[in-house]
C-alpha positions in Angstrom: -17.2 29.7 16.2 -17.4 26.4 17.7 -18.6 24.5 14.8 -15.4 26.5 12.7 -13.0 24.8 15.9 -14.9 21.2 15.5 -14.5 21.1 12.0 -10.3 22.6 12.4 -10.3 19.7 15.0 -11.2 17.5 12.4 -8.9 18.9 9.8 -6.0 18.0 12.3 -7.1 14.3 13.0 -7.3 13.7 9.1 -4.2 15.0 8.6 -2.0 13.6 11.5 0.7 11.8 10.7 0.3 9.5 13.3 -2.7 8.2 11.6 -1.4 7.0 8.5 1.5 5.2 10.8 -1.5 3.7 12.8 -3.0 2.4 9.8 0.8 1.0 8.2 1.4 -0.7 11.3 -2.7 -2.2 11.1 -1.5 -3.7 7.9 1.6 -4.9 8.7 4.4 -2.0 8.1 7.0 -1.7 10.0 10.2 0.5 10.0 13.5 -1.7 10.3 14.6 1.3 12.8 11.8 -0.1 15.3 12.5 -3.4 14.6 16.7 -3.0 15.5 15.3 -1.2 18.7 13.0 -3.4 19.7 15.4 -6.4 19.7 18.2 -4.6 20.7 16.2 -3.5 24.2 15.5 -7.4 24.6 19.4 -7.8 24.6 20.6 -7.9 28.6 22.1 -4.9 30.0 25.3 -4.6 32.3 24.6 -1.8 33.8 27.5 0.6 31.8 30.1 -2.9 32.4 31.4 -4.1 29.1 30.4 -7.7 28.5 33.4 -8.1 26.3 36.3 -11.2 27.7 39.2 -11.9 27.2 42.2 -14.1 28.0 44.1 -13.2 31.7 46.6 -14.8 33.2 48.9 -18.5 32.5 45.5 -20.2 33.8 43.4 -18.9 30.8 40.7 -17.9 32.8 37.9 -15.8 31.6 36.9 -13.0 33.4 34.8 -9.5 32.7 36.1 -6.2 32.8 34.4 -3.4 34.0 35.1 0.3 33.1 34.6 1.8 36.2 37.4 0.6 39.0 40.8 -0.3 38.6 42.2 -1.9 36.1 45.8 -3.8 35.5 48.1 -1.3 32.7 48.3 -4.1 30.2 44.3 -4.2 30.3 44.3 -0.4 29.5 44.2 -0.5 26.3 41.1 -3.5 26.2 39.3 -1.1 28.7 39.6 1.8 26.8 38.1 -0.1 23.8 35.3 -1.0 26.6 34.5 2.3 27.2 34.1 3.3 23.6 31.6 0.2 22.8 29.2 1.0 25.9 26.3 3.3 24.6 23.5 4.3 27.2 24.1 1.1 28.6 23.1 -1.1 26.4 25.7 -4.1 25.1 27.4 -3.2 22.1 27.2 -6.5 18.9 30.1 -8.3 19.5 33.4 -7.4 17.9 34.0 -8.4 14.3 37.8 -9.3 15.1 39.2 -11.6 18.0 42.0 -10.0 20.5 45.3 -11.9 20.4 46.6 -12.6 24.3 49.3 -9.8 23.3 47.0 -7.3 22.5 46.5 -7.5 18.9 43.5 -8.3 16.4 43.1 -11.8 15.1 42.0 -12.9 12.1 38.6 -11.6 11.6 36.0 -14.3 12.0 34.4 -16.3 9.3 30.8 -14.6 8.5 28.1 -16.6 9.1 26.3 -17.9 6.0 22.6 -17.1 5.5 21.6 -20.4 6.2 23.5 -20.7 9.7 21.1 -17.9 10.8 18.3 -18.4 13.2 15.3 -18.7 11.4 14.2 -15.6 12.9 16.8 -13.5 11.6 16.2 -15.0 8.3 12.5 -14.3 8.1 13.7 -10.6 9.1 15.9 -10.2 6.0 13.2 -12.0 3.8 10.5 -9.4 5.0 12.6 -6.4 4.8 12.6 -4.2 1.9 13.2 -0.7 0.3 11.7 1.5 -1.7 10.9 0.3 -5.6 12.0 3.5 -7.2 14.3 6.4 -6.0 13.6 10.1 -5.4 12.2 11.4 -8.6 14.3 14.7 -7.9 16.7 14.3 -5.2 18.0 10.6 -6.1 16.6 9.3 -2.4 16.9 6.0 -1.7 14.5 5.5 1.1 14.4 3.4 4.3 14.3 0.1 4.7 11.1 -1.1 6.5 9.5 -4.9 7.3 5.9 -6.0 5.5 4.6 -8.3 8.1 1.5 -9.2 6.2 2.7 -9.7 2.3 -1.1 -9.8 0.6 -1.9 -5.9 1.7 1.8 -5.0 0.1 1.2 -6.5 -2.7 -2.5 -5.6 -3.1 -1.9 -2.2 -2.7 1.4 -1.4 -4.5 -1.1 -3.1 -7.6 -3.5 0.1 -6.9 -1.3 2.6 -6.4 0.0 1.1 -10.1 -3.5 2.4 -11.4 -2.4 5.9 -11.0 0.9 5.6 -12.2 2.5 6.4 -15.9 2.5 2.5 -16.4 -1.0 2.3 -16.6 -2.0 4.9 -18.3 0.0 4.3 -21.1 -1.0 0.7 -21.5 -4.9 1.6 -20.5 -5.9 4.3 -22.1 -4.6 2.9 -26.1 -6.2 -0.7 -25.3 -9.3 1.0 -24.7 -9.2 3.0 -27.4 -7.9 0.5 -29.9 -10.1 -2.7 -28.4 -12.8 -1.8 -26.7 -14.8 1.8 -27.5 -12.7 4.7 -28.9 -16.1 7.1 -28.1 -16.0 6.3 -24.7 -12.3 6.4 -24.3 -12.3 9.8 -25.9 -14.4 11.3 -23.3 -12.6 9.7 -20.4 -9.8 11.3 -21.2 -11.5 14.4 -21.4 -12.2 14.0 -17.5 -8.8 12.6 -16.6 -6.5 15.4 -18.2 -9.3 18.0 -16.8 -8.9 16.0 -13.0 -5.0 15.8 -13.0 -4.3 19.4 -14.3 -6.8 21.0 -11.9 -5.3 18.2 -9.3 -1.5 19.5 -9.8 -2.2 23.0 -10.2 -4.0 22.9 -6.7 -1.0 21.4 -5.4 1.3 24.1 -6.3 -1.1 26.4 -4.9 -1.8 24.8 -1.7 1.7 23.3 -1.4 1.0 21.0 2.0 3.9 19.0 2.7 3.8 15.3 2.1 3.3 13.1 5.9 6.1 13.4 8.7 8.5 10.4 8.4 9.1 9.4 11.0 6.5 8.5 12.4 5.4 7.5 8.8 7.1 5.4 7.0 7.9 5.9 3.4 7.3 2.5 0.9 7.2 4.9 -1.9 9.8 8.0 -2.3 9.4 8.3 -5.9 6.6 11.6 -6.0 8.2 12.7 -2.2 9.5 15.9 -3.2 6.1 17.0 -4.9 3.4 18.2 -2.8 0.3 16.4 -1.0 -2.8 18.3 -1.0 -4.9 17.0 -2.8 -4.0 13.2 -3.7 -4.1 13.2 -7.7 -3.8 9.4 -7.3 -7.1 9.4 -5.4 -8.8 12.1 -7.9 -7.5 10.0 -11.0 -8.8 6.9 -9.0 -12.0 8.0 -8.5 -12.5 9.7 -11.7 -11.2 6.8 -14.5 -13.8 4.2 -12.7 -16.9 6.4 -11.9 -16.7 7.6 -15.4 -16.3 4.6 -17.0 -19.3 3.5 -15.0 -21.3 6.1 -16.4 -20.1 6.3 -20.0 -20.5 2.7 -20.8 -23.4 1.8 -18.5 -26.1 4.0 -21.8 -23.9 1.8 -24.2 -23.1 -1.8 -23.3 -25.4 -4.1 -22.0 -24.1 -5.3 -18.1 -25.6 -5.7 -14.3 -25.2 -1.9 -12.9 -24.3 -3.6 -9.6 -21.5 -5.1 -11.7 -20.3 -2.0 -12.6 -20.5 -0.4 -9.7 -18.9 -2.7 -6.9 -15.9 -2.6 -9.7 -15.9 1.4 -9.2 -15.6 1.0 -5.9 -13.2 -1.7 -5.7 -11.1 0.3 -8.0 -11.3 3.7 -6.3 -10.9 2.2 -2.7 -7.7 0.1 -4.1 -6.1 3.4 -5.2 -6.9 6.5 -2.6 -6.0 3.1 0.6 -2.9 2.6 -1.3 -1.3 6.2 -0.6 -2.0 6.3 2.9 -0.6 2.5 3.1 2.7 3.7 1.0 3.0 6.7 3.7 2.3 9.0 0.7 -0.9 10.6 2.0 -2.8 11.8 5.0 -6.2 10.5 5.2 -7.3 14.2 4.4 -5.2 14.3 1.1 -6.8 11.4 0.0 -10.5 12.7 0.7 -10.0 15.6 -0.7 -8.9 14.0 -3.6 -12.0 12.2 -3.6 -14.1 15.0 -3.3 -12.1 17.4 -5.5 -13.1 14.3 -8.6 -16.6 14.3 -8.3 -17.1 17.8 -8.0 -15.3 17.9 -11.5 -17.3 15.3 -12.7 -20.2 17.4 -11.7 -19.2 20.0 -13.5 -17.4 18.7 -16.6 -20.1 15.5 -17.3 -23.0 17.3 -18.7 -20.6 19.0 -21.4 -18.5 15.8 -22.7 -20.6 15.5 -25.4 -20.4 18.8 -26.8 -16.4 18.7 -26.2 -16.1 15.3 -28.2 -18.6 16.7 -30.9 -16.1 20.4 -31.4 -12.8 18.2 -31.3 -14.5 16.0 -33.5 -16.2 18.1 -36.4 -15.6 21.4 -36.0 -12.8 22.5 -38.5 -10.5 24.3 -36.8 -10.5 21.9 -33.9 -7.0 21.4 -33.3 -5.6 24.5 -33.6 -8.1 25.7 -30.8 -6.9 22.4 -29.2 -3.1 22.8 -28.9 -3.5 26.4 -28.1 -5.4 26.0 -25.0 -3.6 22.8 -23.9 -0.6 24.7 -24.4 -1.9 27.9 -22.1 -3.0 25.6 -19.8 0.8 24.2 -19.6 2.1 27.5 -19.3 -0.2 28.7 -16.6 0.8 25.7 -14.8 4.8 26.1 -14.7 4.5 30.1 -13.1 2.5 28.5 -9.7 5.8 27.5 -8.2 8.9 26.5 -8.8 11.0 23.4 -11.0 9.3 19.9 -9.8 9.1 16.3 -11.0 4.9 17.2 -11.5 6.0 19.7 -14.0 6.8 17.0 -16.2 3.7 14.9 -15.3 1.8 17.8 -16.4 3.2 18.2 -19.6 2.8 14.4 -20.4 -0.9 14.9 -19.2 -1.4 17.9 -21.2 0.3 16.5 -24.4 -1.8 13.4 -24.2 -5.2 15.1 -24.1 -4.0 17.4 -26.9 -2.7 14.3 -29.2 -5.9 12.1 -28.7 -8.0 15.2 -29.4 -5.8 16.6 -32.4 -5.6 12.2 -33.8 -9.4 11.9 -32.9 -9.9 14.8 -35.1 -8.2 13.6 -38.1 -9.6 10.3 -38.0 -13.2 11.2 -38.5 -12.1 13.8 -40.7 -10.6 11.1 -42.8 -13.3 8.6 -42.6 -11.3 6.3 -40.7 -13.4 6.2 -37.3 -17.5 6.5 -37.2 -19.4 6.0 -34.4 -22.2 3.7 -34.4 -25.8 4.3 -35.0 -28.4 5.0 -32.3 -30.0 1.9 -33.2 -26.7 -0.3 -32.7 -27.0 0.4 -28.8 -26.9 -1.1 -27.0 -23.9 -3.2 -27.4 -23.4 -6.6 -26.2 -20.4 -7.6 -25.2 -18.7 -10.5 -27.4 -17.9 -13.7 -26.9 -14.2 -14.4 -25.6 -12.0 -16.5 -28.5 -8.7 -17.1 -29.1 -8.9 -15.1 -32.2 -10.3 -11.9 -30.3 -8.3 -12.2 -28.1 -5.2 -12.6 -30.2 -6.3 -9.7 -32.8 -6.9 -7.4 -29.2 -3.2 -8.2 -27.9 -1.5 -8.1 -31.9 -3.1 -4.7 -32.1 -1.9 -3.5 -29.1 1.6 -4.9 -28.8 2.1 -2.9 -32.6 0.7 0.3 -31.6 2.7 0.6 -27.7 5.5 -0.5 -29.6 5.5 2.5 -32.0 4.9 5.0 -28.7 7.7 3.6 -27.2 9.9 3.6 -30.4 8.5 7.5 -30.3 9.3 7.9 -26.7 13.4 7.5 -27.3 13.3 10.5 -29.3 13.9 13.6 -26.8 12.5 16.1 -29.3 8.7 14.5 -29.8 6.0 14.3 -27.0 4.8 10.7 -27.6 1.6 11.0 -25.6 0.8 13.2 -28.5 0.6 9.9 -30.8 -1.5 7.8 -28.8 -4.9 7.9 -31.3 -3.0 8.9 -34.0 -1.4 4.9 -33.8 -5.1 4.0 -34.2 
């Protein structure tokens, strides 16, 4: 009983709330809400007296009035307007419009230009920002928050990119097309195996995503979808670790290479969620954990999948059904939400490259090397490589995105069959 309350104690520090603020505000987040109070409280007080002036008397002689006391009947009407502006006794902003001796409103005044700001105030604007994308499902803007330290927002709105539509659609067809279709084909095995599995738990556990406030939200894009586990951090830790050990038996490279680029990689991505407020720190190591036990299972038996998608002859029927089960399955776990659509992509992808794959070899039109060829070495970088790499990827993403403007046809489906 006691180690079951140690480890519930634990479960509750991973997934505070408060602990993914902590670590926004290490790395320089902060919510423009905090920052208007915080400079609003240095502001001086009067105590619930209005700090606002005006003209009195043939002198022309400035004086403050207060609400509380007794006040002359043509000032009513400026001490009403008092009263209104005082809040919890702090000063109100001064008022956009100046009061005529007679009572009425002025001209308003000229605003001020941004470069007759303080430099502080300027900085302020320059560091404040809002969310990149709206609400995927409700159309939510966000709130606007301050990045203090610039290089972590940057660095880490570049990993949460690596598990994001962007890159998976540029990736996973360079790789194929440029580098090693064999190994390609197998990572994606893994990845539509780890995000399916990784959505469907979501629906099942449905954990809501982190409190806001006191998180703050950089990203609102996925916030209607569900937390537990981080797919980001499961697709983050699966693409690198199996890349890693797909390529390590079939190009020639420093393992240490390979590895502190795994880890760069993986750390880049499951960091980023808890920086962009999308995450608890226990989303993001279950998502961790939830990828290698995959792996575990799943790595042994990519080379019999590859081999029956491959050669055996009724390969894609078997193909499209199960992806297609596997879709349906999915959509009864809970209701309409912007994942269902990631899941289809997902699914439509792994069934495409499978179904392509297939046709290719049966066509003649991919082999894979001999066992003696291994293992590779890795060319020489020219101008002509690299030109032929970038010609025969601009061509083929240009075809998938040609493909993606028809409503009717799941592109992902096309990505090998470009090849």
């Amino acid at each position: 009983m006691a180690q079951n309350a140690r480890l519930l104690q634990w479960f509750d520090f991973l997934q505070d709330p408060k602990k993914v603020a902590g670590f926004q505000r290490l790395c320089g987040v902060e919510g423009i809400f905090a920052a208007t109070a915080e400079s609003a409280s240095k502001r001086p007080l009067s105590n619930g007296s209005c700090s606002s002036r005006r003209r009195a008397g043939a002198e022309g002689e400035s004086q403050g009035l207060r609400c509380k006391g007794h006040a002359a009947a043509p000032d009513l009407e400026l001490k009403a307007d008092c009263c209104e502006r005082l809040s919890n006794g702090m000063v109100p902003p001064p008022d956009p419009v100046r009061r005529r001796k007679g009572g009425g409103e002025g001209p308003p005044l000229p605003a001020a230009s941004e470069s007759s700001l303080p430099r502080e105030q300027r900085a302020e604007q320059e560091r404040s920002k809002k969310p990149e994308r709206r609400n995927s499902l409700t159309g939510e803007i966000g709130q606007e928050f301050a990045i203090r330290n610039k290089f972590f927002y940057y660095l880490f709105s570049f990993g949460t990119e690596l598990g994001n539509e962007l890159f998976y659609i540029s990736f996973f067809p360079f790789w194929i097309w440029n580098v090693d279709a064999d190994v390609g084909r197998k990572l994606i095995v893994i990845w539509v195996l780890v995000m399916y599995l990784g959505q469907c738990a979501k629906d099942i556990i449905r954990w809501p995503r982190p409190s806001s406030p006191p998180v703050i939200k950089l990203e609102v894009f996925y916030n209607s979808e569900y937390s537990m586990p981080s797919t980001h951090a499961m697709s983050g830790t699966a693409i690198p670790v199996s890349l890693l050990l797909l390529t390590y038996s079939r190009w020639q490279y420093s393992f240490v290479f390979g590895l502190f680029l795994a880890v760069v990689w993986c750390s880049l991505v499951c960091f980023s969620r808890v920086y962009l407020g999308m995450h608890s720190i226990l989303d993001v190591i279950a998502g961790f954990l939830c990828a290698i036990l995959i792996m575990v299972f799943f790595y042994p038996v990519l080379e019999l999948i590859d081999n029956f998608n491959l050669t055996y002859k009724y390969a894609p029927l078997i193909i499209i059904g199960l992806h297609l089960a596997m879709g349906i399955f999915s959509f009864t776990l809970d209701t309409w939400s912007t994942s269902r659509g990631d899941t289809a992509q997902i699914l439509g992808s792994g069934a495409g490259i499978a179904c392509g794959s297939h046709v290719n070899y049966m066509l003649g039109i991919m082999s894979d090397p001999l066992p003696d060829a291994l293992p590779f070495i890795p060319p020489v970088i020219t101008v002509t490589l690299v030109g032929k790499a970038l010609l025969r990827f601009l061509i083929g993403v240009v075809i998938l995105l040609m493909i993606v403007s028809l409503p009717v046809i799941n592109t992902t489906a096309v990505y090998y069959e470009v090849y």
